[in-house]
C-alpha positions as CSV (number, residue, x, y, z in Angstrom):
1,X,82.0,38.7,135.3
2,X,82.3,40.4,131.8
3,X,84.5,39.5,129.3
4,X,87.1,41.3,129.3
5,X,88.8,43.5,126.3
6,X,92.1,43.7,127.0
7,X,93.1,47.7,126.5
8,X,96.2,47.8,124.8
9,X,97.4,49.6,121.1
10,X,99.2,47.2,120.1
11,X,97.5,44.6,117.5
12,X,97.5,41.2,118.9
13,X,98.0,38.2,116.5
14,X,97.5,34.5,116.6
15,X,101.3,34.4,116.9
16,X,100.5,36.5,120.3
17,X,98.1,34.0,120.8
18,X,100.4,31.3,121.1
19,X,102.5,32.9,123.7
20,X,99.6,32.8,126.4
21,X,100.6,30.7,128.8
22,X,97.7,31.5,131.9
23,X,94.8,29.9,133.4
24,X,92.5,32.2,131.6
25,X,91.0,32.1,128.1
26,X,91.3,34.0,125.1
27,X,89.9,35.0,121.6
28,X,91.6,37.9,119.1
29,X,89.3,39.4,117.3
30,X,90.3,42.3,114.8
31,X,93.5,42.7,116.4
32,X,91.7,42.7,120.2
33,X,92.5,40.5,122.9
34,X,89.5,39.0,124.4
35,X,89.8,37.4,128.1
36,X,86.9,35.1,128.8
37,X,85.6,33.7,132.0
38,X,85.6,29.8,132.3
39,X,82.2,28.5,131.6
40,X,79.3,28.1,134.1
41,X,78.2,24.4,135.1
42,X,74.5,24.7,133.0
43,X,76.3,26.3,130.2
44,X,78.3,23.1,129.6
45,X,75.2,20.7,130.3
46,X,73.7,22.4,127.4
47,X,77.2,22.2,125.6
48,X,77.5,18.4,126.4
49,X,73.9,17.6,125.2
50,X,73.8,19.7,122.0
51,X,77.1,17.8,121.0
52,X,75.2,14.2,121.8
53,X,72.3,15.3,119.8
54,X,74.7,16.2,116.6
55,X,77.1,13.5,117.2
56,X,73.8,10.9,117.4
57,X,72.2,12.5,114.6
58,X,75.4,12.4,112.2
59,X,75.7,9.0,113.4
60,X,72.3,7.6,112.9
61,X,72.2,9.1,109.3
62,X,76.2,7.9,108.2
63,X,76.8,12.1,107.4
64,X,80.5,11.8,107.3
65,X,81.2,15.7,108.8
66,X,82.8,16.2,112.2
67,X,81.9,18.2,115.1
68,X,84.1,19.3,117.4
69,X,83.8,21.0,121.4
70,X,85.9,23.9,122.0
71,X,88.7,23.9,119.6
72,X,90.4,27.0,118.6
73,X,89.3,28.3,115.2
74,X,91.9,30.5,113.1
75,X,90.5,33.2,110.7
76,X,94.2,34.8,109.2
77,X,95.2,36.1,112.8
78,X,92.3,35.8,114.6
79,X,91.1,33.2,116.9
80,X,88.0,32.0,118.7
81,X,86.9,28.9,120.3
82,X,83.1,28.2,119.7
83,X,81.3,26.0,121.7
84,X,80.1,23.4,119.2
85,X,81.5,23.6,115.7
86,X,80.6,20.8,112.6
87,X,82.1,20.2,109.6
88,X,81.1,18.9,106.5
89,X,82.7,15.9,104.8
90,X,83.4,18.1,101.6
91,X,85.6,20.6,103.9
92,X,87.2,18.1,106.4
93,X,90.7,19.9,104.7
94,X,90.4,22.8,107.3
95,X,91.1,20.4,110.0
96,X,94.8,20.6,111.5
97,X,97.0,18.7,113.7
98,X,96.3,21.6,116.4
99,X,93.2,23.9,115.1
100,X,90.5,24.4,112.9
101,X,92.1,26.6,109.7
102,X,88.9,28.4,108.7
103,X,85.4,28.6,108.5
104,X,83.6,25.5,110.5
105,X,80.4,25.4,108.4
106,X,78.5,25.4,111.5
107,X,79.3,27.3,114.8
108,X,77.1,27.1,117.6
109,X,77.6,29.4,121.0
110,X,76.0,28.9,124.3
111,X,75.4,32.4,125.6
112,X,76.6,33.2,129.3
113,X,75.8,36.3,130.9
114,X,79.6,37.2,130.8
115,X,79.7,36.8,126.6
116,X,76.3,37.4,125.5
117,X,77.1,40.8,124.2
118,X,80.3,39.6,122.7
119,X,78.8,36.5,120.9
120,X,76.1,38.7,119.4
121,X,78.2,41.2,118.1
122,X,82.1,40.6,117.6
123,X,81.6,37.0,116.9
124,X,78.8,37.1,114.8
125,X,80.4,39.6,112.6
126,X,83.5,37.5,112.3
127,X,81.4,34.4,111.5
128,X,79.5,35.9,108.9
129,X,82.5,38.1,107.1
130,X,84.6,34.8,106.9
131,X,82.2,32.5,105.3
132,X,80.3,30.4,108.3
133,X,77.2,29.2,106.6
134,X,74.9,28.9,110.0
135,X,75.3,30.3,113.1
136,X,72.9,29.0,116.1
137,X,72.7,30.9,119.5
138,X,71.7,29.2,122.5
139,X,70.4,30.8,125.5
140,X,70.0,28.8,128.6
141,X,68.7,31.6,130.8
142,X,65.4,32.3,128.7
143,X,66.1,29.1,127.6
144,X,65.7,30.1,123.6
145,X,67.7,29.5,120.6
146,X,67.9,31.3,117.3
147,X,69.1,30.2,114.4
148,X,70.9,32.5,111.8
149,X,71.8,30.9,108.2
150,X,74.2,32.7,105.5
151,X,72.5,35.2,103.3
152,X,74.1,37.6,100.4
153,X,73.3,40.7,102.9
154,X,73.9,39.4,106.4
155,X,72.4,36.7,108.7
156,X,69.0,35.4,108.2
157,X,67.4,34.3,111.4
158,X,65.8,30.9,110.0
159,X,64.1,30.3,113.4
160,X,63.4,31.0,116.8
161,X,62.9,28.4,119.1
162,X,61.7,27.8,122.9
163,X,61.7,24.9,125.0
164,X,58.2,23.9,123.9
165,X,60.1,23.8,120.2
166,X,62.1,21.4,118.2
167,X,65.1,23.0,116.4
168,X,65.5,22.9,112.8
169,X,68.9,23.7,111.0
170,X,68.8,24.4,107.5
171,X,72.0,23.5,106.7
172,X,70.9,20.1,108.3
173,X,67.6,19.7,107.1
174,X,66.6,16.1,108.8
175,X,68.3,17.5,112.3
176,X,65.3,17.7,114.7
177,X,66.5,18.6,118.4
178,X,63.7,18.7,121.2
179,X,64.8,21.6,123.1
180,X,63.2,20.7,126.2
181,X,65.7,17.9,126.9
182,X,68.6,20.5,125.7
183,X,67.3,22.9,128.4
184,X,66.3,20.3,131.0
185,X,67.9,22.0,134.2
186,X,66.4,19.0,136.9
């Protein structure tokens, strides 16, 4: 299943947003309504075990940011909800009662077959034109992950990474995650 672009003229808001009141999931993205299908089972094993690796990480070395799973991030009146998103102490500010008011300084998508296009493309522009300083994609099915960091002139891909690797992050520059245990599908 594809996401879907809801075909409409009008120009949906985060106010728009708010009215959904479904089973389904959603993102506005310049104006567009995106309908997204519910996650696959390995998508959120990979989900749930990059999270432990950050949260175990941040933990072990006392960094005082915060990550958080699936929250809905607000860019003016668009809206997305990343997979993984981490915060650093200096910009815990963003962080509302209900959302995430800004740019996380770390957003980190899992790629389904459904969104791969979509998280390439209309997110990763979004990410980069609002300020995101690193911007990791994860691909379970080819079981590679790239990692983009914040350049004057676009995205930078810091690294490339396969299950034989061990992820780097330059905006964390002690993080060390063995992807074979990320990708680990027995």
């Amino acid at each position: 299943m594809q996401e879907i672009i809801i075909k409409s003229d009008k120009w949906y808001t985060y106010e728009d947003y708010l009215q959904l009141d479904d089973e389904y999931e959603y993102e506005i993205i310049g104006g567009k309504l995106f309908m997204t299908p519910k996650p696959r089972p390995l998508h959120q094993e990979v989900v749930g075990r990059l999270y432990v690796a950050l949260h175990n990480f941040l933990k072990q070395r006392n960094i005082q940011g915060k990550i958080f799973l699936d929250v809905d991030v607000i860019f003016g009146n668009q809206v997305v909800s990343p997979d993984i998103i981490y915060i650093t102490h200096e910009r815990l500010s963003i962080i509302s009662e209900t959302n995430i008011q800004g740019p996380p300084d770390l957003i980190i998508e899992v790629l389904s077959p459904s969104t791969q296009k979509y998280d390439r493309k209309q997110k990763s522009q979004l990410y980069y034109t609002t300020g995101v300083k690193e911007y990791w994609l994860i691909d379970p099915a080819v079981q590679l992950a790239e990692v983009f960091a914040r350049e004057d002139k676009g995205w930078y891909r810091a690294g490339v990474y396969d299950e034989e690797d061990t992820l780097v992050s330059p905006l964390l520059p002690e993080l060390e995650i063995n992807l074979k245990e990320i990708f680990d599908v027995s």
